[in-house]
C-alpha positions as CSV (number, residue, x, y, z in Angstrom):
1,X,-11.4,-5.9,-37.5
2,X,-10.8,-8.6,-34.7
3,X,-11.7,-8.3,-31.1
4,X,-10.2,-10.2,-28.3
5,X,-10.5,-9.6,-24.6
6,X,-6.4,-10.0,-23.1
7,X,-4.9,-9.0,-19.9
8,X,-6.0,-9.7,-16.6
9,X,-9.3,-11.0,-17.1
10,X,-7.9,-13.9,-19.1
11,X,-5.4,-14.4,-16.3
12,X,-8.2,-14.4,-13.6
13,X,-10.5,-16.2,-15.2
14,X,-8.4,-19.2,-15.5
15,X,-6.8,-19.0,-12.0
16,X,-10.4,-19.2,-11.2
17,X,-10.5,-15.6,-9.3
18,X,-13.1,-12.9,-9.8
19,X,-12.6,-10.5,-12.7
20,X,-12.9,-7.1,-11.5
21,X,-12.8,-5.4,-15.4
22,X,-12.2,-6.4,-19.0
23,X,-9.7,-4.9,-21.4
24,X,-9.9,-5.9,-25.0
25,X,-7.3,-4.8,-28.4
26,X,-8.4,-4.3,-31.4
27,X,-6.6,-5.8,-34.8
28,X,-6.7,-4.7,-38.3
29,X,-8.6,-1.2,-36.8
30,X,-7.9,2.6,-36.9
31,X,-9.0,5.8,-35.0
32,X,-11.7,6.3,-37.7
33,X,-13.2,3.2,-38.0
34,X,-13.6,3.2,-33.9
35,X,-15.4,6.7,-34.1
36,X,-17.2,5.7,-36.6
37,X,-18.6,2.8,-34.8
38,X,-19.8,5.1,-31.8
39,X,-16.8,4.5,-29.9
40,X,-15.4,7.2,-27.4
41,X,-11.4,7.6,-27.8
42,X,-9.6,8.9,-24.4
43,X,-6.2,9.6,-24.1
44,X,-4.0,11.5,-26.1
45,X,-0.3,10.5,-26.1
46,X,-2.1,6.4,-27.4
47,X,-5.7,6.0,-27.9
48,X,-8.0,4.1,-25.9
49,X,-11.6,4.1,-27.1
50,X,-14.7,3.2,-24.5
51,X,-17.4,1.3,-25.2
52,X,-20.8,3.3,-26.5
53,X,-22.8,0.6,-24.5
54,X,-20.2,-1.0,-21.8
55,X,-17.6,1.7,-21.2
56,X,-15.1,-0.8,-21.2
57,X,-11.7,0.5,-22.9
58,X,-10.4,-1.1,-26.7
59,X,-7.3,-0.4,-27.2
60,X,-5.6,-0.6,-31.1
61,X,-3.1,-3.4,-31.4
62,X,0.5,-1.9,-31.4
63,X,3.5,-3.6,-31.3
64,X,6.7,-1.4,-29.8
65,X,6.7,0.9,-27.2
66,X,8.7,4.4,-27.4
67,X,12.2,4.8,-25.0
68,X,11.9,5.6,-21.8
69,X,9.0,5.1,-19.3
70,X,6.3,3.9,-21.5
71,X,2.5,3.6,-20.6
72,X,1.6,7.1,-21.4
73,X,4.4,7.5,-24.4
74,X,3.1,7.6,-27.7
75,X,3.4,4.5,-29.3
76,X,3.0,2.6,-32.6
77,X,-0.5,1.4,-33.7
78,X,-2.3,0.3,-36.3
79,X,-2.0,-2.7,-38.6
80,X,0.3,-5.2,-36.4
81,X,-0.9,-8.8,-35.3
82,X,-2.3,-9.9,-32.4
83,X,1.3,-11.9,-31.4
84,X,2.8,-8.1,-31.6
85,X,0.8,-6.9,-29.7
86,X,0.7,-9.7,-27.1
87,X,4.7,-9.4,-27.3
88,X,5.1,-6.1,-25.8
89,X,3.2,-6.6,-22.0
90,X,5.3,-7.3,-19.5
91,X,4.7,-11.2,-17.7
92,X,3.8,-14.3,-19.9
93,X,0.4,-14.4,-18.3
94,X,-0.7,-11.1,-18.8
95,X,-0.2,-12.3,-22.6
96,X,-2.8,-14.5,-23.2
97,X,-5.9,-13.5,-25.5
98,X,-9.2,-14.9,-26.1
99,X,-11.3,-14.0,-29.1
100,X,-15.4,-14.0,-29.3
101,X,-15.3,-17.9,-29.5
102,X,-13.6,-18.4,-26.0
103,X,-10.3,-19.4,-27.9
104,X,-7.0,-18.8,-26.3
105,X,-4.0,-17.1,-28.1
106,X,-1.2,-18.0,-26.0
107,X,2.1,-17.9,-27.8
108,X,4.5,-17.2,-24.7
109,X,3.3,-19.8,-22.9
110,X,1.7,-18.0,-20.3
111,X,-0.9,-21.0,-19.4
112,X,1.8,-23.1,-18.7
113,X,3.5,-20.3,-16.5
114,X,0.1,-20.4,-14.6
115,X,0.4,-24.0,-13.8
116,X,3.4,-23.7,-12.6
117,X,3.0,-20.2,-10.4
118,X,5.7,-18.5,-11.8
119,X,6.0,-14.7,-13.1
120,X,8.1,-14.7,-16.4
121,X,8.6,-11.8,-18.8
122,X,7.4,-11.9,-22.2
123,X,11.4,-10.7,-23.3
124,X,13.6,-8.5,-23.0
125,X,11.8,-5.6,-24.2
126,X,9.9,-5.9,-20.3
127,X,13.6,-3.6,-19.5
128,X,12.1,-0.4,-21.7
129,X,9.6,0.7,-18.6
130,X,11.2,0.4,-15.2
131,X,7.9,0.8,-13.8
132,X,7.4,-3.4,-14.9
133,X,10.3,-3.8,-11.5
134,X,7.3,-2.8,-8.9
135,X,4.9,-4.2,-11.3
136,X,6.5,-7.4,-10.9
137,X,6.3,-7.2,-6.8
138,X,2.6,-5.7,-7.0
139,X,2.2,-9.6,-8.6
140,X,3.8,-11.4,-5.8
141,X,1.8,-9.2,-3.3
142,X,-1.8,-10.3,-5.1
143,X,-0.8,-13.8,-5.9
144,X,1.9,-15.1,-2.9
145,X,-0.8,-16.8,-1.6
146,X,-1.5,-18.9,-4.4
147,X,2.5,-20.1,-4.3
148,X,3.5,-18.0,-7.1
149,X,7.5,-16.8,-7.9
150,X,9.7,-14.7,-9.4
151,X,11.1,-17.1,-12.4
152,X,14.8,-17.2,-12.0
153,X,15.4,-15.7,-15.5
154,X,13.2,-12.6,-15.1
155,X,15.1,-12.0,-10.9
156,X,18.3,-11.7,-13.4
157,X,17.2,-9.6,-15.7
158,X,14.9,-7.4,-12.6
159,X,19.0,-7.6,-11.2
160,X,20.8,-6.5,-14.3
161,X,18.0,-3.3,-14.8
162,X,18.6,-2.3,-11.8
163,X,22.1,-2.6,-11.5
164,X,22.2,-0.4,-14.9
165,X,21.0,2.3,-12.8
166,X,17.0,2.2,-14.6
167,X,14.8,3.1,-11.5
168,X,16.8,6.6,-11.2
169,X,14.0,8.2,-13.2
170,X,11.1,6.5,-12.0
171,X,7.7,8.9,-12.0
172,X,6.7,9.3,-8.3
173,X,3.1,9.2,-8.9
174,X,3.6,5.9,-10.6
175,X,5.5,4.6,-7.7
176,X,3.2,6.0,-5.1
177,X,0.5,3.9,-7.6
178,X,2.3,0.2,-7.1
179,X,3.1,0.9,-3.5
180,X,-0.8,1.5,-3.1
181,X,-1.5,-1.3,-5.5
182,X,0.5,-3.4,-3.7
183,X,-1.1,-2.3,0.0
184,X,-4.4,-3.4,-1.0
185,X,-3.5,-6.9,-1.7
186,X,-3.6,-10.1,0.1
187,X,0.2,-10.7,1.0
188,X,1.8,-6.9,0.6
189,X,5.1,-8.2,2.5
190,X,5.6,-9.9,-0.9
191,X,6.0,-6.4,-2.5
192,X,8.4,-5.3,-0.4
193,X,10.3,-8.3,0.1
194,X,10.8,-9.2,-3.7
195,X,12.1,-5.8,-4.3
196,X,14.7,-6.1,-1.5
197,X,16.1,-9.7,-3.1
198,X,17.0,-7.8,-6.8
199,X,18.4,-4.7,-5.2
200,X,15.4,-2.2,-5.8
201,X,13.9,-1.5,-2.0
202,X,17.2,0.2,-1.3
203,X,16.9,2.4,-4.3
204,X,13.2,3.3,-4.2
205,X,12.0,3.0,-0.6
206,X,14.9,3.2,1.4
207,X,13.5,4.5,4.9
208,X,11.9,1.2,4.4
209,X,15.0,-1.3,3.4
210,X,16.7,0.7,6.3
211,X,15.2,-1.2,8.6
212,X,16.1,-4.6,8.0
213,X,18.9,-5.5,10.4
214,X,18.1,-3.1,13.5
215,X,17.8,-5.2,16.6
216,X,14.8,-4.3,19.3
217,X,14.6,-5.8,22.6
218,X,13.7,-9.6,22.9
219,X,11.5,-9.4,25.3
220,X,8.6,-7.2,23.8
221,X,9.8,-8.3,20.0
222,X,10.7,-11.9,20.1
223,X,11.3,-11.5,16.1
224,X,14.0,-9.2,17.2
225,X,14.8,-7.2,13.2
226,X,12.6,-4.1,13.0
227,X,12.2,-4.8,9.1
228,X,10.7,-8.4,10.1
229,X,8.7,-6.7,13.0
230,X,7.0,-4.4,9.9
231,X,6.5,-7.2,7.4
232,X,4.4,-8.5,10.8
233,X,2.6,-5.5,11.6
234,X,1.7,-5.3,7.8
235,X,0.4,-8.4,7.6
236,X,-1.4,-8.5,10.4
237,X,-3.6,-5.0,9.3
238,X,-4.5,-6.9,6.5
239,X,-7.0,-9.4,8.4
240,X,-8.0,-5.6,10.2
241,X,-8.6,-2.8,7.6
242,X,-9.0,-3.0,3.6
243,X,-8.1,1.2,4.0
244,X,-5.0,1.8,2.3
245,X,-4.0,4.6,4.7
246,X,-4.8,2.0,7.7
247,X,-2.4,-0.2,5.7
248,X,0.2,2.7,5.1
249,X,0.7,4.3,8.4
250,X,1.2,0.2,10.4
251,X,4.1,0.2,7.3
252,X,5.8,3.6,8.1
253,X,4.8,3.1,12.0
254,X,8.5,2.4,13.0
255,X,10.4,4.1,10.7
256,X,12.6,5.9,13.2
257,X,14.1,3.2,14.7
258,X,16.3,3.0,11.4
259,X,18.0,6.0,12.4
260,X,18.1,5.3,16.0
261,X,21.6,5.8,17.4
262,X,24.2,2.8,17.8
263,X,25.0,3.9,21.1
264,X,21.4,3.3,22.2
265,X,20.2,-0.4,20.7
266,X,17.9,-2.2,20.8
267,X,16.4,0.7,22.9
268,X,14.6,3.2,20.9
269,X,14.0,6.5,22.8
270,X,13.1,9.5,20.4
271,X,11.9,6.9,17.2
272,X,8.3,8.4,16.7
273,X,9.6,12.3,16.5
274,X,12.6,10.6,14.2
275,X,9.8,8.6,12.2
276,X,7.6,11.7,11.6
277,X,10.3,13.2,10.0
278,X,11.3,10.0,7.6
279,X,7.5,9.9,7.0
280,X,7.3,13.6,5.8
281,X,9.8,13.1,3.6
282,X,9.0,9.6,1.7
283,X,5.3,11.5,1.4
284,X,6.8,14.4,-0.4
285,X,8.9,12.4,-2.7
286,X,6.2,9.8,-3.3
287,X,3.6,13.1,-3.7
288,X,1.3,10.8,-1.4
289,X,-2.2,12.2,-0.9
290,X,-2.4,14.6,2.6
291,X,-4.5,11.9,4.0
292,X,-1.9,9.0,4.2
293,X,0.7,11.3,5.3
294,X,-1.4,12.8,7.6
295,X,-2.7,10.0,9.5
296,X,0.5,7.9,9.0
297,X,2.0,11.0,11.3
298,X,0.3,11.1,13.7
299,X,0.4,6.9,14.4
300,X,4.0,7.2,14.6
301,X,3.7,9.7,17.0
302,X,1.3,8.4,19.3
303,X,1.3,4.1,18.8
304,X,3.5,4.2,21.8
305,X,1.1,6.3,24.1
306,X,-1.6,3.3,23.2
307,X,0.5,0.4,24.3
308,X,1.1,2.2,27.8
309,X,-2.6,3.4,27.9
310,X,-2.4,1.8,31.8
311,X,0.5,3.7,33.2
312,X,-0.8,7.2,31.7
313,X,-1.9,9.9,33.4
314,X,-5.6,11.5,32.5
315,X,-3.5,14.7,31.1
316,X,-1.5,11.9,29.1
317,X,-4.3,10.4,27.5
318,X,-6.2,13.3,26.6
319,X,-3.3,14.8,24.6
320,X,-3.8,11.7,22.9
321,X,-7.1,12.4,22.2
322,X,-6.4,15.8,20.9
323,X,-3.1,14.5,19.0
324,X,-4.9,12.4,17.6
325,X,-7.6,15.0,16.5
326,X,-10.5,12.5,17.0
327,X,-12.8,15.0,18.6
328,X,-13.3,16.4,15.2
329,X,-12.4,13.6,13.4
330,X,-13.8,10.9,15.4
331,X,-13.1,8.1,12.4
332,X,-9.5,8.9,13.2
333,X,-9.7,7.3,16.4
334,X,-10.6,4.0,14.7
335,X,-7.8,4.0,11.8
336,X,-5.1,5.0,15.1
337,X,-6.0,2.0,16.9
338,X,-6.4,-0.4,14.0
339,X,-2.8,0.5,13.4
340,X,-1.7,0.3,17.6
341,X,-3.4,-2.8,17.2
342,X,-1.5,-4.5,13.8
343,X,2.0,-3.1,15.3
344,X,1.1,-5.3,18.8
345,X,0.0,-8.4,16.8
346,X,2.9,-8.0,14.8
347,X,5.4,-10.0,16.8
348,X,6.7,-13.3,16.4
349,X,4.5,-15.7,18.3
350,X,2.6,-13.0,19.9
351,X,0.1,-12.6,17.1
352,X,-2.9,-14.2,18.7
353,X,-2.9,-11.9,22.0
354,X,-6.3,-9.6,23.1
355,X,-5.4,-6.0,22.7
356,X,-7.2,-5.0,25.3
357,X,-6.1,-1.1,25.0
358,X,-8.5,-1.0,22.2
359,X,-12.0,-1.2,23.4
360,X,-10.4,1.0,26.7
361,X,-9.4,3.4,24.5
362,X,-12.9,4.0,22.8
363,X,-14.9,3.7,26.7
364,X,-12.4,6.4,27.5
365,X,-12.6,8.5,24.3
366,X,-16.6,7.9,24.5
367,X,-16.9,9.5,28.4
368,X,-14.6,12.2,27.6
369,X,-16.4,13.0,24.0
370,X,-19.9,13.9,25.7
371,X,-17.9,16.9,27.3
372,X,-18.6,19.6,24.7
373,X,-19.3,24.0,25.2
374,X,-22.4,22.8,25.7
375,X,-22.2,21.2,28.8
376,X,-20.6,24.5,30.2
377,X,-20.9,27.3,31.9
378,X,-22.8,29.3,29.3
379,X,-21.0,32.7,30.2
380,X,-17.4,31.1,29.5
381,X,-15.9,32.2,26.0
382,X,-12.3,31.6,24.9
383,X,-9.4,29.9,26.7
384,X,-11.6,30.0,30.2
385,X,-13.7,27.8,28.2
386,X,-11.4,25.5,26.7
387,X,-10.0,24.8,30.1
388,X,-12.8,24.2,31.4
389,X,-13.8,22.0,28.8
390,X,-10.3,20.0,28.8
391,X,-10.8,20.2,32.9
392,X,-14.0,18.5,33.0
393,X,-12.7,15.8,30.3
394,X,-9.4,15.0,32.2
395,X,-12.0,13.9,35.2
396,X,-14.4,11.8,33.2
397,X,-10.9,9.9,32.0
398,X,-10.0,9.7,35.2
399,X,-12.7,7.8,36.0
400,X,-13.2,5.3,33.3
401,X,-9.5,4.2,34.0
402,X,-10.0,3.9,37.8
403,X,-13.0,1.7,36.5
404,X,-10.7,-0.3,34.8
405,X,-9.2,-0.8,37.9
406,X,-5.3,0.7,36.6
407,X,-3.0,3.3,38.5
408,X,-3.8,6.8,38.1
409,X,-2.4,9.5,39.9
């Protein structure tokens, strides 16, 4: 029985970034010899076996993977080498092994591939999961930074998969847990824009690839291409937010100016009710969590109402305030103006400017948040009361913008 710790934690380690968890594969073991040495075995299609001191998972060596999308499939496993095992994963530098003595087993080269900041696949059974596609622009996402590529033999192949039709059956939760993935790293615009050069943004977000070559107005988007605008906007969140739903909602923020009439371009009237409808439905294909969809609604409704904030009426901006439910849900105020904020930074050239709208908005949300049915009339119940509450609020707006010295009528 021969331990060695593989994956990413070999990868990190020599890149020289912090290891966030170690995965190690068992050789020359079975299920029995693991229970027998107190491990715990989870999973039931292939068994992974937890630690009795660490909790960190063991897996048993196996060298083939069943058709079909495969991380969850049942799969060979038992007495196979440590080279079989090393030859099923997916990029040459998630294939490198050390054992107890801080030896590496590297025989696809993926130290060399390292050096030289490329992503190459291990061979060609990296086509018998079609997850590996998104797994491959997760990579760029975590690592673009560092100068890394897409080898020019493993594009091809990404190319020849998809043209073969292999992302028709992807598993929407596994999607939905890339495009995630891929939010929380340090260059997500790589995610997206690696799938769009083999074919695949089309075929698996395509209220996203849509956007590419829609034209806005030069004067408020010098970068002119909505689909450039995003990558911006997404870009810039990163620097403001770590939340994934932060993340998510600057990325589907526009997505209604893909459908925007020809008639009407580069103007945009109507994109945010359009958008909330493109966002509904990605969320219900994807199965995203109610949260995402729910705040990632309600940004591409309102971002527009934030930009203007000066030329609003009081009425105006508290139905942004209750749109936005952040009298209830006071964080939501924050995550809706991080995302205002990325989408007005998200310009070409432009990405150093104050938002100023930002700290208004919270003086204004502040005054008209101390307004509550206990400030009232204590014989009011009902709708009486609820106007007079919204009545009271509309006046407190009104005069933290005429503080701000803006137009208000």
């Amino acid at each position: 029985m021969q331990v060695y710790l593989v994956g990413g934690a070999v990868r990190d380690r020599l890149l020289g970034r912090p290891i966030k968890e170690r995965d190690y594969v068992v050789v020359g073991a079975n299920p029995e010899m693991m229970l027998a040495k107190g491990f715990q075995q989870v999973g039931s299609t292939f068994p992974i076996f937890l630690h009795p001191q660490t909790r960190e998972e063991y897996a048993l060596a196996r060298n083939r993977r069943s058709g079909g999308q495969g991380e969850g499939r049942p799969t060979d496993a038992g007495p196979v080498t440590l080279e079989q095992d090393l030859a099923r994963r997916d990029l040459t530098i998630n294939a490198i092994a050390e054992d107890e003595h801080g030896e590496l087993i590297d025989p696809f080269g993926g130290r060399e591939d390292l050096q030289k900041r490329q992503l190459r696949h291990v061979s060609d059974a990296f086509g018998e999961d079609p997850i590996r596609i998104l797994r491959v622009a997760r990579f760029m996402a975590r690592y673009a930074d560092l100068g890394f590529r897409v080898a020019p033999e493993t594009r091809s192949l990404m190319k020849e998969l998809i043209a073969d039709g292999c992302l028709e059956g992807l598993v929407p939760e596994r999607v939905w847990q890339e495009l995630t993935g891929a939010l929380g790293e340090a260059q997500p615009r790589s995610f997206f824009e690696t799938l769009r050069a083999v074919g695949a943004l089309q075929q698996v977000f395509p209220e996203i690839d849509a956007l590419w070559g829609v034209p806005q107005p030069v004067q408020w988007h010098p970068e002119v291409d909505c689909g450039e605008h995003t990558m911006l906007a997404l870009q810039a969140v990163v620097e403001l937010s770590d939340d994934k739903a932060i993340r998510f909602a600057t990325l589907t923020h526009d997505l209604g100016k893909a459908t925007t009439p020809q008639r009407i371009l580069p103007s945009h009237y109507g994109h945010e009710e359009r958008g909330v409808k493109l966002i509904q439905r990605m969320c219900g294909r994807l199965k995203a969590p109610a949260r995402f969809r729910e705040l990632a609604c309600r940004c591409a409704t309102y971002h527009g109402y934030l930009h203007r904030l000066y030329e609003l009426r009081p009425k105006t901006v508290l139905k942004l305030l209750t749109g936005l439910d952040a009298f209830r849900q006071p964080e939501r105020l924050q995550q809706f103006i991080l995302v205002c904020q990325a989408d007005y930074l998200g310009r070409k050239g432009l990405q150093h400017r104050p938002y100023l709208q930002a700290d208004d908005l919270k003086r204004i949300y502040r005054a008209a948040a101390e307004v509550t049915s206990a400030t009232q009339d204590a014989t009011l119940m009902g709708r009486l009361l609820g106007e007079a509450i919204d009545k009271e609020r509309i006046q407190r707006i009104k005069e933290v913008m005429n503080s701000l010295q803006v137009g208000v009528d």
